[in-house]
C-alpha positions in Angstrom: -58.4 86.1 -158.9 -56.7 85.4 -162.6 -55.6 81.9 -163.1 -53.8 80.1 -165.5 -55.8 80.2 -168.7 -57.4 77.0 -170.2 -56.1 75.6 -173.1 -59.6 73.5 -173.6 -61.2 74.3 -176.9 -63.5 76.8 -176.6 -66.8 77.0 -178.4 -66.9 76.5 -182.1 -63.2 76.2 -182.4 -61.6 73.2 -184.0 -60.1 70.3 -181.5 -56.4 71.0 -181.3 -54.2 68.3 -182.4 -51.9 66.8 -179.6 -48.5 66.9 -181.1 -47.6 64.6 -178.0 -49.4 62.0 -179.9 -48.7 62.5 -183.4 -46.3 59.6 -184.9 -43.6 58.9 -185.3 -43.2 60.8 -182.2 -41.5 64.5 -182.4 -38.5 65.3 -180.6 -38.9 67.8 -177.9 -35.5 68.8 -177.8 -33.5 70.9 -180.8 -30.7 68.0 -181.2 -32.9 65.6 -182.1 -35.0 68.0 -184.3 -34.1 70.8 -186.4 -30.2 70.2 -185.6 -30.7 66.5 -186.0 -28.6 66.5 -189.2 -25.1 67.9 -186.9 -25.2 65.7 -183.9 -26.7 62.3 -185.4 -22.8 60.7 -185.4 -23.1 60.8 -181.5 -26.4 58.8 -181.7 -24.4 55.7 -182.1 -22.3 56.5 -179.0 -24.2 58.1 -176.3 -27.6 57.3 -177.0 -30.0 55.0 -174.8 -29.4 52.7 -177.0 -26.0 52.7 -177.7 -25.3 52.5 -173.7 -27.5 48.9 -174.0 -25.4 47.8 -177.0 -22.5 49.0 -175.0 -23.7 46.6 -171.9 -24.5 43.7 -174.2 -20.8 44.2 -175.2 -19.1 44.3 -172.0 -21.0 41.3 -170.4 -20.6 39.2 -173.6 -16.9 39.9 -172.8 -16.6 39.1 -169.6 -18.7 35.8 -170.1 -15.9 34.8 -172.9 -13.4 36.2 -170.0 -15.2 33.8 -167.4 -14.8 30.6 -170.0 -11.7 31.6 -171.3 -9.5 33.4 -169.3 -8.1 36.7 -169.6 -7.8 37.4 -173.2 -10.9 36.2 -174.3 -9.9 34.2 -177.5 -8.7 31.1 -176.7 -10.1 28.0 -177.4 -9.7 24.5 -176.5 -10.8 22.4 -179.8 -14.3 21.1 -178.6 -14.9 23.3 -176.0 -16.3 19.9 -173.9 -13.5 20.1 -171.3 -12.6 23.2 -168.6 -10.0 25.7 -170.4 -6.5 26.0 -168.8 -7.6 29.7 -168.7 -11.1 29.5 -167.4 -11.4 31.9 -164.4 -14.2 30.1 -162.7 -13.9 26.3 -162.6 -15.9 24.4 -164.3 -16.6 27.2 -167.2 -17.2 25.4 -170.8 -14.4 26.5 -173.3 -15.4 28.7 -176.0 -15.0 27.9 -179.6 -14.0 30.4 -181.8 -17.7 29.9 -183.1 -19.3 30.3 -180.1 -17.0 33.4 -179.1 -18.2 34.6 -182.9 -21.7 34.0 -182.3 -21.5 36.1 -178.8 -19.7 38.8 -180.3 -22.4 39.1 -183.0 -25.3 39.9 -180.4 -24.0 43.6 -179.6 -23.0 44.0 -183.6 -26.1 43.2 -184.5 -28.3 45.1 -182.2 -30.8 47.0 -183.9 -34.3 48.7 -184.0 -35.8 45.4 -183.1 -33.2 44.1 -180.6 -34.1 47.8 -178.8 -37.8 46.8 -178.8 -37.1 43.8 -177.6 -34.7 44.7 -174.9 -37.5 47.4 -174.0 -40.0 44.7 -173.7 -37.8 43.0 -171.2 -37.2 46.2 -169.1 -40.8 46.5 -168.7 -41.2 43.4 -167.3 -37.8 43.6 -164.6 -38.2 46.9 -164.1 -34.4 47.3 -164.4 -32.5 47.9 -167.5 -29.1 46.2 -166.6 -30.7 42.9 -165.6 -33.0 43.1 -168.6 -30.0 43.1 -170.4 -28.6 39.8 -168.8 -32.0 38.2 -170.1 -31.6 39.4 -173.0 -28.3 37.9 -173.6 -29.4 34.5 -172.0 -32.3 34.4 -174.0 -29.6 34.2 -177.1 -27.5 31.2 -175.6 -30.5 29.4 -175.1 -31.5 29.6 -178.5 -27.8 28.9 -179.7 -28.1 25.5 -180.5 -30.3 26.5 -183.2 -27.7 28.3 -184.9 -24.5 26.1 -183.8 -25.5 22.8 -183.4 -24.8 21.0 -180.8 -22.9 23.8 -178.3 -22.3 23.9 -174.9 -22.8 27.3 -174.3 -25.5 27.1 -172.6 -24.2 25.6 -169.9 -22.3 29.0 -169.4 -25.8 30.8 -169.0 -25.5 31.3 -165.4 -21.8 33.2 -166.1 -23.9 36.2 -167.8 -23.5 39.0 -165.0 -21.1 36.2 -163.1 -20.0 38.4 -159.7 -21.4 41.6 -160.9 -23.4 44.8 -159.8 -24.6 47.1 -162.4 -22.2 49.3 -162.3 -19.5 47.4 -162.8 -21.2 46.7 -166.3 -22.3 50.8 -166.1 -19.2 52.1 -165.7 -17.1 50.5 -168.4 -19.9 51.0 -170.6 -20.3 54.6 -170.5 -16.3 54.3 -170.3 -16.5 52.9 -174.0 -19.1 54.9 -175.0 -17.5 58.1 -174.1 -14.3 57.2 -175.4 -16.1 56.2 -178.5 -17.8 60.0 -178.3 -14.5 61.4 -178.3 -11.8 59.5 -180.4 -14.3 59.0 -183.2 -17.0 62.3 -183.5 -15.9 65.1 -181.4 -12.2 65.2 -181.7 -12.6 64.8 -185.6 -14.8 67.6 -185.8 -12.7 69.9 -183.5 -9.0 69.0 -184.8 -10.5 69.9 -188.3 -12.0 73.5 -186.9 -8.6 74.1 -185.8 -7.0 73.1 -188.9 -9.3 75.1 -191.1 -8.5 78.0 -189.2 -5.3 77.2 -189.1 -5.2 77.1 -192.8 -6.9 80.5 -192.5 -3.7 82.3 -190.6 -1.3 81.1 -192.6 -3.5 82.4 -195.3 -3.9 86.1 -193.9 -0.4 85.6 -191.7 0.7 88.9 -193.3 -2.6 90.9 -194.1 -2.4 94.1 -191.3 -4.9 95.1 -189.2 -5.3 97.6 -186.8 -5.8 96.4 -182.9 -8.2 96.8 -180.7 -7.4 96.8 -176.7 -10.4 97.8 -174.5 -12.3 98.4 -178.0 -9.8 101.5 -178.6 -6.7 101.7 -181.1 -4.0 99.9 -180.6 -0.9 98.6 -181.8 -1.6 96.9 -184.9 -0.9 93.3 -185.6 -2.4 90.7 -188.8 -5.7 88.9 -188.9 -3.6 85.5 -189.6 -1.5 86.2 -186.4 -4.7 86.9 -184.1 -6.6 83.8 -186.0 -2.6 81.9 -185.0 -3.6 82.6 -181.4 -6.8 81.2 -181.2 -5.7 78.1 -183.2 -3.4 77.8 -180.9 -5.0 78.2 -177.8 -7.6 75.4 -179.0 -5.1 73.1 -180.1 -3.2 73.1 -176.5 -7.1 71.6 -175.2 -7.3 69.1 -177.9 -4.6 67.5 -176.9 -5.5 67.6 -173.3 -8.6 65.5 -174.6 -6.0 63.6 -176.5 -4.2 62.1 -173.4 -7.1 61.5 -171.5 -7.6 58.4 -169.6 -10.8 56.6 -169.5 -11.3 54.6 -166.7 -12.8 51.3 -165.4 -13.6 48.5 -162.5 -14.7 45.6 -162.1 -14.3 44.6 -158.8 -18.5 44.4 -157.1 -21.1 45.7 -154.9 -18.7 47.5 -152.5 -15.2 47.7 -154.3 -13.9 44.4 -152.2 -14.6 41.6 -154.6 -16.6 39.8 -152.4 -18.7 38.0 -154.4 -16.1 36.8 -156.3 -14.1 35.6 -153.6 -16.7 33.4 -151.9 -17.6 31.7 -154.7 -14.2 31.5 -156.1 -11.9 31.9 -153.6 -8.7 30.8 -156.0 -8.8 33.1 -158.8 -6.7 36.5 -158.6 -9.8 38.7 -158.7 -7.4 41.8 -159.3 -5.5 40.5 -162.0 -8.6 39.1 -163.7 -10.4 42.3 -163.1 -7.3 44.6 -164.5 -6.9 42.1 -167.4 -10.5 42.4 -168.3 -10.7 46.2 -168.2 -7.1 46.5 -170.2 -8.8 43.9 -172.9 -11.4 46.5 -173.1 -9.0 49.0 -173.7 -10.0 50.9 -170.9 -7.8 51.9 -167.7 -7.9 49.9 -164.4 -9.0 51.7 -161.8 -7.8 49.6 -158.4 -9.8 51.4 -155.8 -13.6 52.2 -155.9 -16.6 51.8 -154.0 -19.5 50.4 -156.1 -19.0 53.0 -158.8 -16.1 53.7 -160.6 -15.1 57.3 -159.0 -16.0 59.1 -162.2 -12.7 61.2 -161.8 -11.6 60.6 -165.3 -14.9 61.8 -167.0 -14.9 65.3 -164.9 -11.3 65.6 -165.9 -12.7 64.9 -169.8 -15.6 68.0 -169.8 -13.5 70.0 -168.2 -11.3 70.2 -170.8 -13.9 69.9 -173.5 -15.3 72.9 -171.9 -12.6 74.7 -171.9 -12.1 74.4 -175.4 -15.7 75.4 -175.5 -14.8 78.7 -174.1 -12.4 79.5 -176.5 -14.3 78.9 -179.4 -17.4 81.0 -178.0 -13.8 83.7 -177.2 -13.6 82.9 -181.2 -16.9 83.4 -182.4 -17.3 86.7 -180.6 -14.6 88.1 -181.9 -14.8 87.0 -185.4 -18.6 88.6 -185.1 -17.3 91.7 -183.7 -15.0 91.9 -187.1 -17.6 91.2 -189.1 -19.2 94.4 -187.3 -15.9 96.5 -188.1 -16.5 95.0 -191.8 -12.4 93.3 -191.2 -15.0 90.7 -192.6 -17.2 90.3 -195.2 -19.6 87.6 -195.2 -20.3 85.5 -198.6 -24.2 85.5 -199.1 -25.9 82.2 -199.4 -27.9 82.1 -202.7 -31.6 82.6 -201.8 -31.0 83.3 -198.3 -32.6 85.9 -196.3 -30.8 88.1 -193.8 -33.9 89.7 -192.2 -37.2 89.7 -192.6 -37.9 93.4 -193.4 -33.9 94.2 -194.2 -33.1 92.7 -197.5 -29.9 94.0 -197.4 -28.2 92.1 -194.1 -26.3 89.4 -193.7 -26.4 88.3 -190.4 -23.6 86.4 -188.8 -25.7 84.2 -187.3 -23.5 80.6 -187.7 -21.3 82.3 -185.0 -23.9 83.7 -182.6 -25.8 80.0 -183.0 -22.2 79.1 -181.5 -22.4 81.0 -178.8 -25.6 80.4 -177.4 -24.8 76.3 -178.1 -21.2 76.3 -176.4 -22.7 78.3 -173.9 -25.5 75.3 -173.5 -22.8 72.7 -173.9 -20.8 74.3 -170.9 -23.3 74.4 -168.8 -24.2 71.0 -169.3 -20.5 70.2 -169.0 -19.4 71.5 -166.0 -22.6 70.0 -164.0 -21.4 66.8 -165.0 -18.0 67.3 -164.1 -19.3 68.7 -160.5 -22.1 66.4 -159.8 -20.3 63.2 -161.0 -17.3 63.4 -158.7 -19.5 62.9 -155.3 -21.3 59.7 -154.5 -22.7 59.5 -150.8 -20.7 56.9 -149.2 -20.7 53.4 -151.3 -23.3 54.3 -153.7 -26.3 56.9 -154.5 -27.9 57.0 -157.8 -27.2 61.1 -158.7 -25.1 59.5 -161.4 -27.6 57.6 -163.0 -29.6 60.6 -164.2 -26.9 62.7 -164.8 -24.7 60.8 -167.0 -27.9 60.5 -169.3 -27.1 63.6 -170.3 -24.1 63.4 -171.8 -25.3 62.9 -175.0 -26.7 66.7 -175.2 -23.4 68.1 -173.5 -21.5 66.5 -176.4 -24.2 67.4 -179.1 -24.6 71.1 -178.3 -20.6 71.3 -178.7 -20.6 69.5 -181.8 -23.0 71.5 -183.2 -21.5 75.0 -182.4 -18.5 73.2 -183.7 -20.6 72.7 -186.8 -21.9 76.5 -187.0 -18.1 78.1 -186.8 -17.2 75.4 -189.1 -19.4 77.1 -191.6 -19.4 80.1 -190.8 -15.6 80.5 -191.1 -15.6 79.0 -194.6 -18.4 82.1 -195.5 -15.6 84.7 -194.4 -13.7 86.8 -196.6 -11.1 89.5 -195.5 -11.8 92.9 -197.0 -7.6 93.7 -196.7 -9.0 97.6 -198.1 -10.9 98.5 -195.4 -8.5 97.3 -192.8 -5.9 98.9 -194.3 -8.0 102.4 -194.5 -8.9 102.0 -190.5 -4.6 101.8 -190.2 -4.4 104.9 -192.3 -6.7 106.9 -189.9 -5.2 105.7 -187.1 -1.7 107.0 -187.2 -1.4 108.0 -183.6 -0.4 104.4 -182.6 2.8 104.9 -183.6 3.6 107.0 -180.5 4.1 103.4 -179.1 7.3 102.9 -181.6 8.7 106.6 -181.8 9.0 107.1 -177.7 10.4 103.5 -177.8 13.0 104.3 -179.9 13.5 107.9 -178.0 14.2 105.4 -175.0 16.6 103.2 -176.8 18.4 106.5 -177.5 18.9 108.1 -174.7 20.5 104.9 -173.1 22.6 104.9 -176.0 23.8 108.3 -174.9 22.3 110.4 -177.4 21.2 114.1 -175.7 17.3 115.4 -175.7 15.6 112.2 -175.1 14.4 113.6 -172.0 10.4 112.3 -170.9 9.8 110.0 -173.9 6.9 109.0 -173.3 5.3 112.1 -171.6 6.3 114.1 -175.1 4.4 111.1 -177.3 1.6 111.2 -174.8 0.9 115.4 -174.9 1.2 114.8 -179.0 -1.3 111.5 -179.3 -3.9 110.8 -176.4 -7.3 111.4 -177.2 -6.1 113.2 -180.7 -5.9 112.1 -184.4 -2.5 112.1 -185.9 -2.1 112.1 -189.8 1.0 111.1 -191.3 2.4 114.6 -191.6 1.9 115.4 -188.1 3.7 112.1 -186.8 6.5 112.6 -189.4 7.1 116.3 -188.8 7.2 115.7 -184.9 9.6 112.6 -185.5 11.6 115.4 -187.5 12.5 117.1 -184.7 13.3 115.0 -182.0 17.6 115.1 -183.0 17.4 111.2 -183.1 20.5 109.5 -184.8 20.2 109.6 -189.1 19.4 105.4 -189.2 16.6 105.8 -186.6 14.9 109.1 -188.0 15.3 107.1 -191.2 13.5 104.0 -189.9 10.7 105.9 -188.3 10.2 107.8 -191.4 9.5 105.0 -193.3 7.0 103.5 -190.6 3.6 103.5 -191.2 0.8 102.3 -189.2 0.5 99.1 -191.7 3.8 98.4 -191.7 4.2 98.5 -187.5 2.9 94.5 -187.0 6.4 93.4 -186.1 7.0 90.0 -186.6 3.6 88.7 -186.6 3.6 87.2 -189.9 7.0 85.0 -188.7 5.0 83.9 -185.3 2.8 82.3 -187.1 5.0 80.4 -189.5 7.0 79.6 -186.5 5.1 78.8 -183.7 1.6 77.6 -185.4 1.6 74.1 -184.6 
């Protein structure tokens, strides 16, 4: 029976090198490899890392929340007596020092903050209450820095009243946001821009249509570039308006923690202050995890905008095919292997195969994360891991029309000569205008369309034919005289105004 074969080296053959342990290590996925250069911005938002920073951020917050109220900057001069703001009683108030010194823990986390941090999570086996030693390991070593503090007497506030995902949730909250606002949205508003730029550009340049890959009524490449541009545009500002949510509220939703051991404070209010002072949105009602709505609603619409680009690139390839485009070659580049002479568009059909990725990626996030079993399972854990390469294969595909787009020129000449050849699409206009005719009263109009049909399906028409036939149709003298001037090139309408007056 064949089995799998052995990878052992086999007699007098060199020992293989284990590229598992080669260092530093090598990425086993393409984001973090060859396309590292396209994606890195996102590293600093939806990495492993980033999401520790991004914890180390929201429970020095709440800490300084804890000490001094809502806001989270007051002070009360020497920080020796309880703040009028101090949710829990008792709570030391923060210095603007102390407050500084907090602050600076997640700012300055770096390569060895992570391998500390790392160290910790070994140890715990748990990487949010690694975090809370971590950050309790920097108050007690405060003094050292400050002087004589009393910050550590707040130690015991780190985590105060919290599960992990109360600290999980508005951290991927921020770090999503942070995905968004300040690498994704940048990169896809200025797509959309170039190629509005590009229809304005070619807003009047004709080109003969294609519907179901056969001639059609012709139109320009700005106006069909317009549509695309706009379409896009319509989902960035879906992504625009997007909400990203929060709680705080404990194990269950009910604040019971917080309520047993202090039964005074308005939990709510403090919880809905504290997420607002992240800049986040309250959500009121959860179980232990915050319902994850928001972010479904988020790649859902990132996907969609996916979809349109891939709806993009495949149709800018297929005019590259028809030669509407010509591609600018890259100096030393090689096309094929064997075929000096191609040019392949392969920017857009990298795009493809990443938005196509990205989607994927995209939409099982957005079904997976809006079902927990009852209170709490841990399918979100995993899953939200991989936002990172849902964002990263969009970004890059982003990158690859980005670039391929500014390669493109329009060859006008050839689109023009595909018009010329292609007169029989003006049996759209002429049995139009037949139409408008005969309800105008004028006699042999009769079967319009029928007439048009027997003289253009399945046939070539040249200019002589079309004008002779328009000849003797008895229209009125302005109409004859405005279909005799018609030509396929000059039958696009108004497409060059739609885009001056509708491209956003």
């Amino acid at each position: 029976m064949q089995g799998v074969t052995s990878t052992a080296p086999q007699p007098d053959q060199p020992t293989r090198v284990d590229l598992a342990d080669v260092t530093p290590p090598i990425a086993l996925g393409p984001l973090d490899g060859r396309y590292r250069g396209a994606v890195a911005p996102l590293v600093d938002h939806l990495s492993e890392a980033a999401l520790n920073r991004a914890r180390i951020h929201v429970e020095v917050e709440w800490l300084i929340t804890l000490c001094n109220g809502t806001a989270g900057n007051g002070t009360a001069g020497d920080g020796t007596t309880e703040a009028p703001g101090a949710v829990v009683p008792g709570a030391p108030t923060l210095t603007d020092a102390e407050i500084a010194y907090l602050r600076r823990i997640p700012a300055t986390f770096g390569a060895d903050e992570i391998a500390e941090l790392a160290e910790i999570e070994r140890e715990t086996v748990h990487d949010v209450k690694a975090v809370e030693y971590f950050i309790k390991r920097r108050i007690a070593t405060a003094p050292d820095e400050l002087g004589d503090t009393n910050l550590p007497a707040a130690s015991e506030l780190v985590h105060f009243a919290c599960t992990s995902e109360d600290v999980n949730n508005l951290s991927y909250a921020l770090m999503v946001r942070g995905a968004v606002v300040d690498v994704w949205l940048p990169a896809a508003e200025g797509l959309a821009d170039q190629l509005a730029e590009m229809a304005r550009e070619h807003a009047d340049v004709p080109m003969l249509s294609r519907t179901h890959g056969q001639p059609a009524t012709p139109t320009t490449m700005g106006k069909e570039l317009a549509v695309l541009t706009h379409r896009l545009r319509r989902q960035l500002r879906r992504v625009t308006g997007a909400e990203f949510l929060g709680k705080l509220n404990g194990a269950t939703g009910t604040y019971g923690a917080h309520t047993v051991a202090v039964p005074d404070a308005d939990w709510p209010a403090v919880s809905r202050g504290f997420v607002e002072h992240l800049g986040l949105t309250w959500n009121p009602l959860t179980t232990q995890i915050e319902s994850h709505d928001w972010q479904a609603e988020v790649y859902a619409d990132m996907a969609r905008f996916n979809r349109i680009l891939h709806n993009l690139a495949t149709d800018v390839w297929t005019y590259i095919s028809l030669g509407f485009f010509t591609q600018i070659p890259v100096a030393g580049a090689t096309g094929s292997s064997t075929m000096p002479h191609k040019v392949n568009p392969i920017r857009f059909e990298n795009a493809e195969a990443n938005l196509e990725i990205s989607c994927s990626l995209l939409d099982t996030l957005s079904a997976t994360l809006v079902t927990s079993r009852l209170q709490r399972d841990l399918t979100d854990s995993t899953t939200q891991r991989n936002i990172g390469p849902a964002f990263g294969h969009s970004l890059l595909a982003i990158d690859n029309v980005r670039r391929g787009l500014k390669a493109l020129a329009v060859n006008a000449d050839l689109m023009a000569d595909d018009l010329d050849h292609n007169w029989e699409v003006l049996g759209e206009p002429v049995q139009s205008a037949m139409r408008a005719a005969s309800v105008a009263g004028v006699e042999g109009m009769e079967n319009p369309y029928e007439r048009l049909k027997e003289l253009t399906r399945g046939q070539r028409v040249d200019a002589t034919r079309m004008r002779e036939f328009v000849g003797t149709l008895g229209l009125p003298d302005d109409v004859a005289a405005r279909l005799a001037e018609l030509t396929p090139a000059a039958y696009t309408g108004i497409a060059a105004r739609l885009v001056e007056d509708y491209l956003d």
